[in-house]
N, C-alpha and C positions, 0 to 999 in steps of 0.2 A: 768790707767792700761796698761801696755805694752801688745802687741800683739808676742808672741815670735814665731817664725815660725820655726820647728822644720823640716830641711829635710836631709836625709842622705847621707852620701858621694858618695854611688853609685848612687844615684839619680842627685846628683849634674853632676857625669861621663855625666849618662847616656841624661842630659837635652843640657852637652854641646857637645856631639857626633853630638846627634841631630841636632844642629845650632837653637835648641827652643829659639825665643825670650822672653818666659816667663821670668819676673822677679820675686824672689823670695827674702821678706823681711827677711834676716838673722838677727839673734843679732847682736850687737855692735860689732866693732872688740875686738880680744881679750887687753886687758891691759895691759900694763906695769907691774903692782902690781901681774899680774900672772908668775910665774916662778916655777921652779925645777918640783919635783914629788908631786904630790895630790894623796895621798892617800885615797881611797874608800873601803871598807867593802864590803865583799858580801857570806852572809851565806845559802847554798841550802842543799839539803836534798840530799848526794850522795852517802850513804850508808843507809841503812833502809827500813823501810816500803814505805816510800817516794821516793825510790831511781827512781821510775817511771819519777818523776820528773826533780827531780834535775840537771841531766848530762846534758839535754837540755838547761834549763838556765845559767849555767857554761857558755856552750861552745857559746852562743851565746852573752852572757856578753863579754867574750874576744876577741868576733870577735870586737863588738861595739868598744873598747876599742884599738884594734890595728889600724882600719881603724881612727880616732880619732887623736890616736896619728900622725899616718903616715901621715895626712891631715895639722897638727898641727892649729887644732881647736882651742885652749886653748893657742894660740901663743908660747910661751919661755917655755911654763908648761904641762906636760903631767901628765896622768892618773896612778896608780900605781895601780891595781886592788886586794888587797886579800882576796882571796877564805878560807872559812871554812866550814869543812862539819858536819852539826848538829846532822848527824846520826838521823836524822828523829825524835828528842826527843826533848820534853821543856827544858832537864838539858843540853843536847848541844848545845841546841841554846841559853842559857844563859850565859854556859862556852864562846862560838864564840864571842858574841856580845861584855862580859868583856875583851875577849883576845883584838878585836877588835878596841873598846875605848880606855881601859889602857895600852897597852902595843905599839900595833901600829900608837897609834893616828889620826885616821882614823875622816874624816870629815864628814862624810856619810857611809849607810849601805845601800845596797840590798838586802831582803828579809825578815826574812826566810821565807822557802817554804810552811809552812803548818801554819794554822790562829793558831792551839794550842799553837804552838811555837812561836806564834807574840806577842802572849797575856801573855809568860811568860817572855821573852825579848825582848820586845819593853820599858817598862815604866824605862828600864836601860838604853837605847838611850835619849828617853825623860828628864829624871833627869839629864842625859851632855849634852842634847841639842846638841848630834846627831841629824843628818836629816835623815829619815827612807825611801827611798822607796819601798813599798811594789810591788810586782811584782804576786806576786799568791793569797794573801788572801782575800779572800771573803766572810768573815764570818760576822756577824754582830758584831762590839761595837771592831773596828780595828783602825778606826781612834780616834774615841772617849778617845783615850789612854793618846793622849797630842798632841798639835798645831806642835811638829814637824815631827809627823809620818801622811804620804801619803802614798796613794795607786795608782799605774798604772792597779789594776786587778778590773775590776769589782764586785763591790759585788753580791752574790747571789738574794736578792733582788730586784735588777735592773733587770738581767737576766728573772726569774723563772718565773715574771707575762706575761709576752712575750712570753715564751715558752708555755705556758700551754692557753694560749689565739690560740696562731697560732696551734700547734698541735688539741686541740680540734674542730676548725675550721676547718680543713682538717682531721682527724680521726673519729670526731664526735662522740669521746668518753664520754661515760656519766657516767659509774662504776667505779672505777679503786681502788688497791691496794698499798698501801703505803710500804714499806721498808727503814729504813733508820738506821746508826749506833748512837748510844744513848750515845757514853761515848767520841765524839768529838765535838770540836766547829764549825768546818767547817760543817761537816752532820749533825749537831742538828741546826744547822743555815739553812743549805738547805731545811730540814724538815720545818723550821717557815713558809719558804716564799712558798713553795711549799703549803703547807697547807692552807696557806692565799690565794694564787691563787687558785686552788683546792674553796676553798669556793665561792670564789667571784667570779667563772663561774658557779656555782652550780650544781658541778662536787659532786659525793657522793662516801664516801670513804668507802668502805667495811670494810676493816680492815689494822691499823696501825701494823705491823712486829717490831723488832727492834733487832739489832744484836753489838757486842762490835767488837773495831778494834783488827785485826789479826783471827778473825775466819776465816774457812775454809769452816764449812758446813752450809749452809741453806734449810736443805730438809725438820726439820721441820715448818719451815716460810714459805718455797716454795709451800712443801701439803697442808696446811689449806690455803693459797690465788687462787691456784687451785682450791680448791673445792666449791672458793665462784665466781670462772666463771669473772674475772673482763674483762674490753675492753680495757685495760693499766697497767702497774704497774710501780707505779713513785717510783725510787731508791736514795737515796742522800747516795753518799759513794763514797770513794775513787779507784783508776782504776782496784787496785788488786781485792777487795770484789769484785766491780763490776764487774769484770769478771766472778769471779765464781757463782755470784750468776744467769748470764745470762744461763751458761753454766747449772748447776745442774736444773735450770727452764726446761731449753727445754730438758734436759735428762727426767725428771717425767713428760713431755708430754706437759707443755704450748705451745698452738699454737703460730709457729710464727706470724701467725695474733695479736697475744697479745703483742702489744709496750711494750720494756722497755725505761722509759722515765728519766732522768737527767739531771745533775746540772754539772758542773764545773768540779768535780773528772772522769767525761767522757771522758773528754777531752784531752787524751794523743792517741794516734796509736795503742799506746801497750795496749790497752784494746781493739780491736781484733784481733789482735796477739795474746794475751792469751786466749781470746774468741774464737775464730774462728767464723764459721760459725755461732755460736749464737748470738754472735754481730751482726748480719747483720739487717738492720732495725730499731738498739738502736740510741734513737734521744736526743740531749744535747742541753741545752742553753749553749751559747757560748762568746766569743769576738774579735775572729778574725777568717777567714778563710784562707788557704792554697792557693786558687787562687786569692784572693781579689785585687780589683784593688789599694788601697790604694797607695799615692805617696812612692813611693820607695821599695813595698812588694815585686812586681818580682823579683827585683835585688837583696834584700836580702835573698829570698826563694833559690836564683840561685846559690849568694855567697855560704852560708851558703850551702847547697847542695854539691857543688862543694869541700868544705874546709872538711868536716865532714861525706862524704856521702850517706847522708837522709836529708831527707828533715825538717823543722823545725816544731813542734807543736807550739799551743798555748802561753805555756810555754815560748817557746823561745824567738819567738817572742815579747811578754811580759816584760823579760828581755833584750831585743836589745832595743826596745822602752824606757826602762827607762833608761839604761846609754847614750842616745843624750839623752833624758829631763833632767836629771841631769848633762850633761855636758854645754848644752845650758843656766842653770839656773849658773852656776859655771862664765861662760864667761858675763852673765849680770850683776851676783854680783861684778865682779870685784876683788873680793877676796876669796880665800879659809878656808871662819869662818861661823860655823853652821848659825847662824842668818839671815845672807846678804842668803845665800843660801835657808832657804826656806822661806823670803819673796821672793825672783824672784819665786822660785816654784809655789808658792800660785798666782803668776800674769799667769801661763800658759795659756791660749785664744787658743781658734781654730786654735790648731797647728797640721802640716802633721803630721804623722808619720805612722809607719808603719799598726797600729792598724784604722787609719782612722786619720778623725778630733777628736784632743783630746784638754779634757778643765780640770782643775780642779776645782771643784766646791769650796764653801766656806769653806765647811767641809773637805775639804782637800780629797774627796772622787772624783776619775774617770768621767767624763763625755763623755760616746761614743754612737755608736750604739752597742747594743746588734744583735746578729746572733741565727739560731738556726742549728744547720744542722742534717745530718743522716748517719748513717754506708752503705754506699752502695760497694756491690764489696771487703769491709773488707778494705774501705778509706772512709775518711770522704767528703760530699758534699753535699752543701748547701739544707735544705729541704726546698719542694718549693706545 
């Protein structure tokens, strides 16, 4: 099994400004057999309920993609990135994926943003033996789909038993209240594993909540877990609900001493931006942090910043990470054909990137460390 060392252009800048003698094992040079445009897929959520997401991954994909090309990574052959936007729905991201395959013939797909959407057009990659990589979903039964879909996001599973171990630890919460939405794969997945951790600390759940996506109000969910006094209420939902449900909490009076505690759908800025001050204190398992020292994060925290304004989430991050993995797997295939590309995938090994050390496991599923952090100041950082 090859070792593929995954590090990014500004790191490479930045290691030879330096005069660092570190040597760092790159892939093979690129080949001969690589030439013209590679065409890549990349379906986000850039309109919709999802829209939280999705712009960050775009714009972060394209950076990857232009530093890439301007390096000329891929030797004679560069990247041709196209973007579709799924409109936040399984029928768009089924339309995107067919556009995708049949009509642009695209060798690879990035995304889409939300696990619902993975699970309705992902087994239409897998049947052309498209190469999938997943960048945000974290639901459970993602990979499971077929040997050519991977994931760069952590699944909730890995994350939720870590989170609810180290919070407990440090909160010494023993009650707590459950909310979650009941008509997604992603929040009906955060619920499993939250529950299963939940249990196996022998944490006692007052009472499970449950809400459908696009509500607005939760006051009567919010009254009755009030009245049973919990020391936490663990949320699995997406940034928008989660906002409001923080918000309309502390308006009927939950002490900010009451944690709201999540998963994944935490994980954007603008969940307290919409929040405000009632985010402050909401604590999320995670997969990457904003200061992290990981080989090449400053530089792309900086990049990115500098090119876009803001700084990058999760998300984006996410999405940077997986076009060098799938570009470093493109440059050991040596060719641009589904097959060659995710067997190199499937070899990934304790490679940089921005996310940390990343492996892919057998299952085609993420190998990293998981994080947890906290809203402090209405920014995210690290809970400690």
């Amino acid at each position: 099994m090859r070792n593929i060392r995954l590090v990014s252009l500004l790191l490479v800048a930045a290691l030879l400004l330096a005069g660092c003698a570190q040597v760092a094992t790159q892939p093979a040079p690129a080949p001969d057999g690589l030439s013209g445009e590679i065409a890549i897929g990349a379906v986000w959520s850039l309109t919709g309920a999802a829209a939280i997401y999705g712009p960050s991954q775009k714009q972060a994909a394209e950076m990857a993609v232009e530093e890439i090309n301007k390096a000329g990574l891929l030797g004679k052959a560069t990247i041709k990135l196209i973007t579709e936007d799924d409109r936040s729905t399984k029928e768009g991201a089924i339309a995107a994926f067919e556009k995708l395959i049949n009509q642009d013939k695209v060798i690879a797909i990035f995304g889409p943003t939300l696990s619902n959407s993975a699970k309705a057009a992902d087994p239409i990659a897998q049947e052309k033996k498209v190469v999938v990589l997943a960048t945000s979903n974290t639901a459970a039964g993602i990979v499971e789909i077929g040997d050519f879909i991977f994931r760069n996001s952590l699944p909730e599973a890995s994350v939720i038993p870590n989170t609810i171990k180290m919070t407990k630890a440090k909160l010494g919460y023993k009650r707590v209240a459950v909310l979650y939405g009941d008509d997604d794969a992603f929040t009906k997945s955060g619920y499993d594993a939250f529950k299963a951790a939940l249990d196996a600390e022998g944490i006692e759940i007052l009472t499970t909540e449950t809400f459908k996506k696009g509500d607005t109000d939760f006051s009567a969910q919010l009254t009755k877990i009030k009245g049973l006094n919990p020391e936490a209420i663990v949320v699995s939902a997406l940034a928008e609900e989660a906002a409001g449900i923080m918000s309309q909490g502390r308006q009927l009076g939950i002490p900010d001493s009451v944690r709201f505690i999540g998963g994944n759908g935490f994980n954007s800025p603008k969940l307290a931006q919409l929040a405000g001050a009632a985010a402050e204190g909401a604590i999320s398992g995670a997969a990457w942090f904003v200061n992290s020292d990981a080989p090449g994060n400053q530089d792309f925290v900086k990049a990115y910043n500098a090119k876009y304004g803001a700084n990058p989430d999760q998300f984006a991050a996410q999405a940077y990470a997986a076009v060098y993995i799938m570009a470093s797997a493109i440059k050991n295939a040596g060719k641009a054909e589904g097959q060659a590309i995710r067997d190199t995938l499937a070899q990934v090994k304790d490679a940089d990137t921005v996310l940390g050390k990343f492996s892919f496991a057998a299952s085609r599923d993420p190998v990293h460390a998981p994080i947890v952090q906290v809203v402090k100041d209405g920014k995210f950082d690290l809970f400690k």
